[in-house]
VEXDREN-2710 file (C-alpha; in Angstrom, 1 decimal):
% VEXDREN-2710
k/r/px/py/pz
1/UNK/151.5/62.0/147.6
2/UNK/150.9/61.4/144.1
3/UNK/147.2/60.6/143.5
4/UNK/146.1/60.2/139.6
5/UNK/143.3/62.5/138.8
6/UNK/141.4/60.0/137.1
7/UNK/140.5/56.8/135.4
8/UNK/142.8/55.3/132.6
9/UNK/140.4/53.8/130.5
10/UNK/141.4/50.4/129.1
11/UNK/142.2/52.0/125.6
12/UNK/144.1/54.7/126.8
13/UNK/146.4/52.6/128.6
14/UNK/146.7/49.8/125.8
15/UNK/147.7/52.3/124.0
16/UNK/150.4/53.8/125.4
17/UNK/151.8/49.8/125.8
18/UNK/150.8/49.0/121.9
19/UNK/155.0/49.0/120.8
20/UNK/156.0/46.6/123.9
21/UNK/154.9/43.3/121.2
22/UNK/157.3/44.0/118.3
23/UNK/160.3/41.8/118.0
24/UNK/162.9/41.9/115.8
25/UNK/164.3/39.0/113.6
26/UNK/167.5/38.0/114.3
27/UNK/169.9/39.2/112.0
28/UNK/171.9/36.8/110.2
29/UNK/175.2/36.9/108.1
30/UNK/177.1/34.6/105.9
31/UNK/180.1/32.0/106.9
32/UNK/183.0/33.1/104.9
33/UNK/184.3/29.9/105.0
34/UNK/181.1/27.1/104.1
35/UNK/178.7/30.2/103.4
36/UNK/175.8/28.6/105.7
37/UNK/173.7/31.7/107.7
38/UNK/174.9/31.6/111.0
39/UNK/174.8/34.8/114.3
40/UNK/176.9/37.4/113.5
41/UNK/180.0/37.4/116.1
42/UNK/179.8/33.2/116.7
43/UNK/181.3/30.1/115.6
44/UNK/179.5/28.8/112.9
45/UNK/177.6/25.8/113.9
46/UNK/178.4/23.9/110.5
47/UNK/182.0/23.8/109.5
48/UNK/183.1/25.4/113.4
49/UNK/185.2/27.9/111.9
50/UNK/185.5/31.7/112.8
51/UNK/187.2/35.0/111.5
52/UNK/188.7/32.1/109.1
53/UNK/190.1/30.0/111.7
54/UNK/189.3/26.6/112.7
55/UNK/187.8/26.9/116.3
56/UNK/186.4/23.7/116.8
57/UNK/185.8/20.4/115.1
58/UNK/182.7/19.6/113.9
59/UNK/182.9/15.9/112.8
60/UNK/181.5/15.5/109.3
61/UNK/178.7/13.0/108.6
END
């Protein structure tokens, strides 16, 4: 059975765990069509178009 041979101090083991924290940004790309930033690979939220085609209708107010 696997028995460690010591204490892990407190540092030691923060350490090793120190990158878990970082998150990336979102990236973010252009509409082609209004030009608002929107998720790469989704409808954009403002105008509802995609790949330059109408997907759905946003109304406009």
């Amino acid at each position: 059975m696997a028995v460690p041979k010591g204490k892990v101090s407190r540092a030691r083991r923060d350490k090793r765990r120190s990158s878990v924290w970082k998150l990336q940004a979102p990236t973010l790309s252009r509409c082609t069509q209004c030009g608002e930033l929107k998720l790469p690979h989704r409808v954009c939220s403002n105008c509802g178009f995609y790949k330059g085609k109408e997907v759905i209708k946003v109304n406009a107010e």
